[in-house]
C-alpha positions as CSV (number, residue, x, y, z in Angstrom):
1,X,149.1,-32.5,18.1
2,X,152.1,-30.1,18.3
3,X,153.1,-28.5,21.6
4,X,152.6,-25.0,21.9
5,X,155.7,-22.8,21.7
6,X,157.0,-20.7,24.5
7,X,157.4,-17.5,23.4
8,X,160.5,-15.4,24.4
9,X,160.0,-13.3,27.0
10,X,159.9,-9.6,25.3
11,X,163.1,-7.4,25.2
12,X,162.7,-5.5,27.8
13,X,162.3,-8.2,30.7
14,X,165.4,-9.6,29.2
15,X,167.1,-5.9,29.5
16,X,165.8,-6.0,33.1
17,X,167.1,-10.0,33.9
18,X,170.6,-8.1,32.3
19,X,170.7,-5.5,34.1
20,X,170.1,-7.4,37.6
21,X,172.7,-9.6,36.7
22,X,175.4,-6.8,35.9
23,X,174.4,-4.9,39.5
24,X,175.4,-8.5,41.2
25,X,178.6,-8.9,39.7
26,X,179.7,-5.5,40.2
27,X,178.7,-6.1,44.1
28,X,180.8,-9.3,44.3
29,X,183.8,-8.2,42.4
30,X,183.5,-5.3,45.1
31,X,183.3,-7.8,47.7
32,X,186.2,-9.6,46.1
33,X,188.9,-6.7,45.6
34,X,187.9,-5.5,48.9
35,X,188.4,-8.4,51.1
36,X,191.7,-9.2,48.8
37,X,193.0,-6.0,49.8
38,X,191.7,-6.7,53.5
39,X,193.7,-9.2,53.8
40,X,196.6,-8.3,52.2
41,X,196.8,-5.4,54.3
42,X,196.6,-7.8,57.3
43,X,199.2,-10.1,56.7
44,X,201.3,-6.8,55.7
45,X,201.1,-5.3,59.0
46,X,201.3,-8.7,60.5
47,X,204.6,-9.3,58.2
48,X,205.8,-5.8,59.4
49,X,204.9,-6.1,62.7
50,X,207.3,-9.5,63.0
51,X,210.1,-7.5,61.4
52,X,209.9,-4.3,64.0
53,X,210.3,-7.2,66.8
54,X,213.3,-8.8,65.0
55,X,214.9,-5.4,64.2
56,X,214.5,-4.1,68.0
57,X,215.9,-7.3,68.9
58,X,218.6,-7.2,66.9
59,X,219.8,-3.3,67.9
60,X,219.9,-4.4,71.5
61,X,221.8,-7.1,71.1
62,X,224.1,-5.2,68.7
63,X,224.0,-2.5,71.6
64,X,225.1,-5.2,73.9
65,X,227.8,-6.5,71.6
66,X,229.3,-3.1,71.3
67,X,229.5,-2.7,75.3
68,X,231.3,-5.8,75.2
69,X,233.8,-4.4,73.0
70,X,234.1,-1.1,74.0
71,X,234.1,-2.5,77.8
72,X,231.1,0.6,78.4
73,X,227.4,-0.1,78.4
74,X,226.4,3.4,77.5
75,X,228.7,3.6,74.9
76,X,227.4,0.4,72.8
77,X,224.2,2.0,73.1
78,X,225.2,5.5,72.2
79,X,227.1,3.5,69.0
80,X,224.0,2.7,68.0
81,X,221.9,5.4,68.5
82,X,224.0,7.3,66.5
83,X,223.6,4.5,63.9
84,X,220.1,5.4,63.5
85,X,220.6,9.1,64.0
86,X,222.7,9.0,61.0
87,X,220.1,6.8,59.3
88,X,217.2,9.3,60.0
89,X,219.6,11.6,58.5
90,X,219.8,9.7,55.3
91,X,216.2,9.0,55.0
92,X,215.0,13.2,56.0
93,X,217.7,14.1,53.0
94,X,216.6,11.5,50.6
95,X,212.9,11.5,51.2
96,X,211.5,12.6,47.8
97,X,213.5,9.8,46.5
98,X,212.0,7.4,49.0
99,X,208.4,8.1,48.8
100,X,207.8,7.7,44.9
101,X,208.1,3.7,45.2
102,X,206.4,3.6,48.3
103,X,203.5,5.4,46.4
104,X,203.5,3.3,43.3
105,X,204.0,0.1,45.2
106,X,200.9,0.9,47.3
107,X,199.1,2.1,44.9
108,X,199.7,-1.0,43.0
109,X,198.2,-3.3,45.4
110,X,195.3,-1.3,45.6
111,X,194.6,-1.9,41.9
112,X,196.2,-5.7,42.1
Protein backbone atom coordinates (compact mmCIF):
# COMPACT_ATOMS: atom_id res chain seq x y z
CA UNK A 1 0.00 0.00 0.00
CA UNK A 2 1.63 3.38 -0.79
CA UNK A 3 0.98 6.40 1.40
CA UNK A 4 -0.93 9.08 0.06
CA UNK A 5 0.96 12.17 -0.96
CA UNK A 6 0.55 15.54 0.55
CA UNK A 7 -0.07 17.87 -1.90
CA UNK A 8 1.53 21.33 -1.82
CA UNK A 9 -0.43 23.78 -0.51
CA UNK A 10 -1.53 26.09 -3.72
CA UNK A 11 0.40 29.27 -4.66
CA UNK A 12 -1.40 31.54 -3.24
CA UNK A 13 -1.37 30.34 0.50
CA UNK A 14 2.30 30.15 0.02
CA UNK A 15 2.24 33.99 -1.28
CA UNK A 16 0.14 34.74 1.83
CA UNK A 17 2.69 32.44 4.50
CA UNK A 18 5.38 34.98 2.42
CA UNK A 19 3.92 37.83 2.78
CA UNK A 20 3.23 37.35 6.70
CA UNK A 21 6.66 36.51 7.09
CA UNK A 22 8.09 39.68 5.25
CA UNK A 23 5.48 42.13 7.50
CA UNK A 24 7.38 40.40 10.73
CA UNK A 25 10.71 41.05 9.77
CA UNK A 26 10.17 44.46 8.71
CA UNK A 27 8.48 44.98 12.32
CA UNK A 28 11.58 43.53 14.17
CA UNK A 29 14.27 45.06 12.14
CA UNK A 30 12.15 48.31 13.09
CA UNK A 31 12.27 47.29 16.59
CA UNK A 32 15.92 46.54 16.25
CA UNK A 33 17.27 49.94 14.60
CA UNK A 34 15.10 51.70 16.87
CA UNK A 35 16.08 50.49 20.17
CA UNK A 36 19.90 50.58 18.71
CA UNK A 37 19.53 54.08 18.21
CA UNK A 38 17.63 54.34 21.67
CA UNK A 39 20.28 53.42 23.25
CA UNK A 40 22.91 54.88 21.62
CA UNK A 41 21.38 58.12 22.10
CA UNK A 42 21.38 57.25 25.82
CA UNK A 43 24.71 56.51 26.57
CA UNK A 44 25.55 59.67 24.25
CA UNK A 45 23.87 62.02 26.46
CA UNK A 46 24.94 59.98 29.40
CA UNK A 47 28.74 60.27 27.82
CA UNK A 48 28.04 64.06 27.32
CA UNK A 49 26.55 64.63 30.29
CA UNK A 50 29.85 63.21 32.27
CA UNK A 51 32.01 65.49 30.13
CA UNK A 52 29.81 68.94 30.89
CA UNK A 53 30.58 67.95 34.80
CA UNK A 54 34.31 67.37 34.14
CA UNK A 55 34.55 70.53 31.95
CA UNK A 56 32.73 72.83 34.71
CA UNK A 57 34.95 71.31 37.07
CA UNK A 58 37.77 71.93 35.38
CA UNK A 59 37.03 75.93 34.52
CA UNK A 60 36.62 76.49 38.16
CA UNK A 61 39.47 75.11 39.22
CA UNK A 62 41.38 76.75 36.35
CA UNK A 63 39.42 80.02 37.63
CA UNK A 64 40.91 79.27 40.99
CA UNK A 65 44.39 78.68 39.70
CA UNK A 66 44.41 81.89 38.02
CA UNK A 67 43.40 83.89 41.33
CA UNK A 68 46.21 82.23 42.87
CA UNK A 69 48.39 83.69 40.40
CA UNK A 70 47.06 86.84 39.70
CA UNK A 71 46.64 87.19 43.69
CA UNK A 72 42.59 88.41 42.68
CA UNK A 73 39.63 86.17 42.76
CA UNK A 74 37.62 88.09 40.19
CA UNK A 75 40.25 88.32 37.99
CA UNK A 76 40.97 84.36 37.54
CA UNK A 77 37.40 84.24 36.82
CA UNK A 78 37.22 87.11 34.54
CA UNK A 79 40.50 85.25 32.75
CA UNK A 80 38.36 82.72 32.01
CA UNK A 81 35.27 84.04 31.10
CA UNK A 82 36.98 85.76 28.57
CA UNK A 83 38.42 82.39 27.60
CA UNK A 84 35.12 81.28 26.59
CA UNK A 85 33.91 84.59 25.34
CA UNK A 86 36.66 84.37 22.84
CA UNK A 87 35.61 80.73 22.18
CA UNK A 88 31.94 81.62 21.45
CA UNK A 89 33.52 84.04 19.23
CA UNK A 90 35.37 81.36 17.29
CA UNK A 91 32.54 78.96 17.16
CA UNK A 92 29.48 82.12 15.99
CA UNK A 93 32.35 82.96 13.07
CA UNK A 94 33.08 79.41 12.11
CA UNK A 95 29.69 77.94 12.47
CA UNK A 96 28.90 76.75 8.86
CA UNK A 97 32.12 75.08 9.14
CA UNK A 98 31.05 73.40 12.32
CA UNK A 99 27.71 72.13 11.70
CA UNK A 100 28.40 70.02 8.34
CA UNK A 101 30.20 67.14 10.57
CA UNK A 102 27.90 67.47 13.14
CA UNK A 103 25.06 66.77 10.49
CA UNK A 104 26.80 63.95 8.77
CA UNK A 105 27.97 62.37 11.95
CA UNK A 106 24.38 62.37 13.22
CA UNK A 107 22.98 61.50 10.46
CA UNK A 108 25.27 58.57 10.30
CA UNK A 109 24.16 56.98 13.36
CA UNK A 110 20.81 57.26 12.47
CA UNK A 111 21.40 54.95 9.37
CA UNK A 112 24.24 52.86 11.46
Amino acid sequence: MEEPKETPPPIIDQLKDYAETRIKLAKYQAIEGGSTILASMIADVVVIFCVVLAFIFASITLAFYLAFLFNSLWQGFACVAGIYLLIAIVVKIYRKNLERPLVNAFIHKIFK
